[in-house]
N, C-alpha and C positions, 0 to 999 in steps of 0.2 A: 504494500500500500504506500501511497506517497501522502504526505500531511504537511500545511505550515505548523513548526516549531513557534508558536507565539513567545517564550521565553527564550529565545537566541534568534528569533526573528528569522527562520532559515528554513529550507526547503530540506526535507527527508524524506527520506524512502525505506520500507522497515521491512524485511523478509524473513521466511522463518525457513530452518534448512536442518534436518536431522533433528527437530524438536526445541532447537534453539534457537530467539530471534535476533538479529541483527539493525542496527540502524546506522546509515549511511546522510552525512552531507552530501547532497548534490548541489546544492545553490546557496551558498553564504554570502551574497553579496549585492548589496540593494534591496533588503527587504522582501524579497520576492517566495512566493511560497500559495499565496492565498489564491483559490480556487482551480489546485493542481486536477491535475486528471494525468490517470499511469493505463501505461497497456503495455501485455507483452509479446512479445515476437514468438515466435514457433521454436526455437532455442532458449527461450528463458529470457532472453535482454528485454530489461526493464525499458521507457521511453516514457521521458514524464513532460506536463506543459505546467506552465505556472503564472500569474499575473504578477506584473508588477505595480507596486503603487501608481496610482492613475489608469492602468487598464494594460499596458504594455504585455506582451506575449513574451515567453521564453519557450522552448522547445529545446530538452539537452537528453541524450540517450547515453547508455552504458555499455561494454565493449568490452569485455576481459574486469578488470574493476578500476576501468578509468572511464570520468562522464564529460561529454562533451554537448557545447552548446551550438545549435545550428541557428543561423538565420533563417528566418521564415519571409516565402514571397508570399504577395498578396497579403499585407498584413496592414488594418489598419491601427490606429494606436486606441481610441475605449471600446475596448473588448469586456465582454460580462458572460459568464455562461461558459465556461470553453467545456471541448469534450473532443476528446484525443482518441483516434483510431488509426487501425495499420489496415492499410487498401491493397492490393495487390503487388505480390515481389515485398510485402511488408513496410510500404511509403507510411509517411506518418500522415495522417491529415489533422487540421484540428479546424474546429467548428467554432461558432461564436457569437454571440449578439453585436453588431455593430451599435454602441451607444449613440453615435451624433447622427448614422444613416434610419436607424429605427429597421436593420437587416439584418438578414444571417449570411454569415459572412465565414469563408473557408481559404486557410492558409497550408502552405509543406514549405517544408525545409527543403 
């Protein structure tokens, strides 16, 4: 599962593996965490998206146990609602409300 940390203000992601859970930073910087959305790939790689204060989108995926962040095209900046899925060949899409369009609105890295 992926959650904002409200007490370190940080984006995690928490997995359990042989009966014990784990929790991972992914995103310590900017505040960013709140209204994540996680999906995972046909291998187990996590892919999480995340707002940032004011609406801003993140989109960072994991890869062995290192996470990285993608730019996303089509992306406008107040976003509400996101919802993270993998499309075909496992692309990321994420979905969204457009706030100033009154749209839904679909971005990939």
């Amino acid at each position: 599962m992926s959650y904002y940390d409200l007490s370190n203000r940080d984006l995690k992601y928490a997995h359990r593996s042989n009966g014990v859970w784990s929790i991972e930073t992914v995103d310590g910087f900017g505040e960013v965490g709140q209204g994540t959305s996680l999906a995972l790939d046909p291998a187990g790689h996590p892919h999480v998206s995340a707002q940032e204060p004011g609406g801003a989108l993140r989109y960072l995926e994991r890869n062995g146990g290192t996470w990285r962040m993608l730019e996303l095209e089509g992306l406008r900046e107040a976003a509400f609602s996101v919802a993270l899925a993998l499309r075909d060949r496992h692309q990321p899409l994420l979905c969204y409300s457009d706030l100033a369009e009154h749209a839904l609105r679909c971005a990939r890295p």
